[in-house]
C-alpha positions as CSV (number, residue, x, y, z in Angstrom):
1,X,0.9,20.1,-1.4
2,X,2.6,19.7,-4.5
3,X,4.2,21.6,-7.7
4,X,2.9,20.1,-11.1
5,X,5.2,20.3,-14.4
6,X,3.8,19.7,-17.2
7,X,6.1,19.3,-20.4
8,X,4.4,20.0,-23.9
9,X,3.7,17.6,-26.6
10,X,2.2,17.5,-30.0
11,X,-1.5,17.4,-29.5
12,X,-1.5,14.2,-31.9
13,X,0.9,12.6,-30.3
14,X,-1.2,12.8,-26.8
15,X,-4.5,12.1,-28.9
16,X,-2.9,8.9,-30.5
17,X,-0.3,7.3,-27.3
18,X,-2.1,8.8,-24.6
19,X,0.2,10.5,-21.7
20,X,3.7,9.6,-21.1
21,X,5.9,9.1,-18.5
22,X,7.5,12.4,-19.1
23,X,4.0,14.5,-19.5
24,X,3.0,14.4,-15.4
25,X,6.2,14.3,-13.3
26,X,5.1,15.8,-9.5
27,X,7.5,16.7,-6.8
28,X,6.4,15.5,-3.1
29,X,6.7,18.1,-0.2
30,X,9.0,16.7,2.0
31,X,7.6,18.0,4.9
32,X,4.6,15.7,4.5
33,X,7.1,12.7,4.8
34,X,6.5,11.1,8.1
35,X,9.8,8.6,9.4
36,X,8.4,4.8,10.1
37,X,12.3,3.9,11.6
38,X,15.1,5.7,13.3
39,X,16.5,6.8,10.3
40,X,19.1,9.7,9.4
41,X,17.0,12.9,8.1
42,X,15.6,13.0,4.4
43,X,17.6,14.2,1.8
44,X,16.2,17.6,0.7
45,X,14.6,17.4,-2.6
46,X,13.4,20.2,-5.3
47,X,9.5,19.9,-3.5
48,X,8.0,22.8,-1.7
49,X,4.6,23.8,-1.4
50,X,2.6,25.8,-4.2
51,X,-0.6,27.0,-4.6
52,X,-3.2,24.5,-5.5
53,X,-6.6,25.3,-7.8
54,X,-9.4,24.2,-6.1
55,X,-12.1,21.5,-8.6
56,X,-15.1,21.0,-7.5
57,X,-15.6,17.5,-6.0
58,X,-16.7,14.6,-7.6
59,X,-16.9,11.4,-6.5
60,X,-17.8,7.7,-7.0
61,X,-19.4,6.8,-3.6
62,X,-22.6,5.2,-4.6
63,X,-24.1,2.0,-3.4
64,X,-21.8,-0.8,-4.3
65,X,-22.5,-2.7,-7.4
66,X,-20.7,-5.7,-5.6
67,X,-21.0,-7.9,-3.3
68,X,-18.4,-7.3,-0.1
69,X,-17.1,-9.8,2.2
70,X,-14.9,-9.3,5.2
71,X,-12.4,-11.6,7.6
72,X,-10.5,-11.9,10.6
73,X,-6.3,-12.0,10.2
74,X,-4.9,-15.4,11.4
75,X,-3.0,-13.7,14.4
76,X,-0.2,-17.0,14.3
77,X,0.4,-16.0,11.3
78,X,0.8,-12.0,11.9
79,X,4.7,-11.0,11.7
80,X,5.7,-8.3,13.6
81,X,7.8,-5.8,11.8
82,X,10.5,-5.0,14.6
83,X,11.1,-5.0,18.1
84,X,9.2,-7.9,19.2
85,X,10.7,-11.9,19.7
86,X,10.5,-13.6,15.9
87,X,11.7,-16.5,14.4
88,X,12.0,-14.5,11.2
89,X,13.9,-11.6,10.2
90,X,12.3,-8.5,11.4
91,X,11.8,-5.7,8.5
92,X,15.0,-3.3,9.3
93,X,16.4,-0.4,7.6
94,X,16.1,3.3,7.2
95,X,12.1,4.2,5.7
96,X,9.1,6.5,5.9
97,X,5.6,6.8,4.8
98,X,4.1,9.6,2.5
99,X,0.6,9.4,1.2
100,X,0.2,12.2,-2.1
101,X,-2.4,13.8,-3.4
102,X,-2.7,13.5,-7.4
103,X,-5.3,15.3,-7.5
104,X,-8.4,14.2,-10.1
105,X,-7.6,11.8,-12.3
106,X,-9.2,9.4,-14.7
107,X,-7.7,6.4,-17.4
108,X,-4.0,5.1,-17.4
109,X,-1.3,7.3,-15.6
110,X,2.5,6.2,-15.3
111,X,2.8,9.0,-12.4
112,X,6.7,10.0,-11.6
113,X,7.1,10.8,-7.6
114,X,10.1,12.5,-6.9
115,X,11.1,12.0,-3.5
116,X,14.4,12.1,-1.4
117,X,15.2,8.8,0.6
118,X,14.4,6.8,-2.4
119,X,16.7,4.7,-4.4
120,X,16.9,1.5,-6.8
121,X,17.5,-0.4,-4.2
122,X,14.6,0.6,-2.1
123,X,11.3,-1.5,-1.1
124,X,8.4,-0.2,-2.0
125,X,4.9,-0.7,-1.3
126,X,1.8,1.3,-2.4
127,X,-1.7,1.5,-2.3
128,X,-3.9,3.6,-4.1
129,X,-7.8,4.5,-3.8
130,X,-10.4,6.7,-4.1
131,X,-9.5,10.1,-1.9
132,X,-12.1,11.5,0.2
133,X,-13.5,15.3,0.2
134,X,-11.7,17.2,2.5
135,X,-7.3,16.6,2.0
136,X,-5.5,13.5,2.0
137,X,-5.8,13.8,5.6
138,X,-9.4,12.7,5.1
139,X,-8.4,9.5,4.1
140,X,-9.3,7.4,1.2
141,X,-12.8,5.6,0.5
142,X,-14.1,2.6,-1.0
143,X,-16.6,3.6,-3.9
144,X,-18.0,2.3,-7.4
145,X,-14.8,3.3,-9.2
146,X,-11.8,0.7,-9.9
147,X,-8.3,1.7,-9.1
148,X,-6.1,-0.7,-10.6
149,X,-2.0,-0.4,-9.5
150,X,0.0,-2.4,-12.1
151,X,3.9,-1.4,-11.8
152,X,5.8,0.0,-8.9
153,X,9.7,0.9,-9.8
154,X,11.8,2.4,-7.2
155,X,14.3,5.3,-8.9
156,X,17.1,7.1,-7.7
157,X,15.2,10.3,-6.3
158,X,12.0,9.0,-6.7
159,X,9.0,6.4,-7.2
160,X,7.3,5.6,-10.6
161,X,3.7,4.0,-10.3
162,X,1.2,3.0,-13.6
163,X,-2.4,2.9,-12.5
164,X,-5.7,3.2,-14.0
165,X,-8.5,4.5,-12.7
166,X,-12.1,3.4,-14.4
167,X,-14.6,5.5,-13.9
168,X,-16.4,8.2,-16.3
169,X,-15.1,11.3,-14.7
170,X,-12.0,12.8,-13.3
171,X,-12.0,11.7,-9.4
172,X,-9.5,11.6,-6.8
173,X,-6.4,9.7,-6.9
174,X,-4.3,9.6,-3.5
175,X,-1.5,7.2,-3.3
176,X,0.1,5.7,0.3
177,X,3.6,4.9,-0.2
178,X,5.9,3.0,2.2
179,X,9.5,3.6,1.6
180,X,12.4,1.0,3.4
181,X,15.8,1.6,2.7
182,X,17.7,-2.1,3.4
């Protein structure tokens, strides 16, 4: 769970730009972050859990308006990340995994995650997608409406992420992140 801030701005100025960076800014629960390496603890942050208003679900899922193909991974050309014999550099360093519920959402979002063990300096890979009913322990979902990821920008204390989702209602957004610290 997560604490929303929300900082005020003119109506007009929302009506004419849209949302800004500094209109959504969400702290993660740390206690959600689950370690991918041996790695020293997470920094504490300012998250903590809060109470969270329950919207009625709406969702996407709908036969596919697309047509959907699906392949086998090359396994020669599978890298292991650590641990196993490589003639490439394994993937090393201190990192975790944290997948966050936005909650419903809808149009272009730059969406602020603040998050201990992150830096400038960090990787950082997301994906983002449709959540399915039931938590972000449901897992996410395939459906008729397009989530788009265009920027990821590691911060100190946090990851910033611009998305859009296209669809013609509010729906949810979760978003997987994987955080490695070289």
């Amino acid at each position: 769970m997560a604490t929303q801030k929300l900082q005020a701005r003119p109506a007009a100025a929302v009506a004419s730009a849209g949302p800004a960076a500094s209109d959504f800014v969400d702290d993660a629960d740390q206690g959600a972050a689950r370690p991918l390496f041996a790695s020293a603890p997470l920094r504490s942050g300012t998250g903590g859990a809060a109470p969270v208003e329950e919207t009625p679900f709406v969702s996407s899922a709908s036969p596919l308006p697309f047509a959907v193909a699906s392949q086998t991974a090359d396994p020669s050309a599978v890298r292991p990340l650590a641990g196993a014999a490589s003639s490439e550099p394994a993937l090393s360093g201190n990192g975790f995994t944290y997948r966050h519920n936005w909650g419903a959402r809808r149009g272009q979002w730059t969406l602020r995650l603040n998050i201990g063990g992150a830096n400038a300096r960090s990787r950082v890979m997301v994906s983002i997608g449709e959540g399915a009913a039931g938590g972000p322990d449901a897992g996410k979902f395939i459906g008729a409406a397009r989530f788009t990821l265009h920027n990821v920008a590691p911060r100190a204390g946090g990851v910033d992420v611009w998305v859009n989702v296209e669809w013609g209602a509010d729906i949810p957004l979760y978003i997987d992140y994987l955080i490695v610290n070289p």
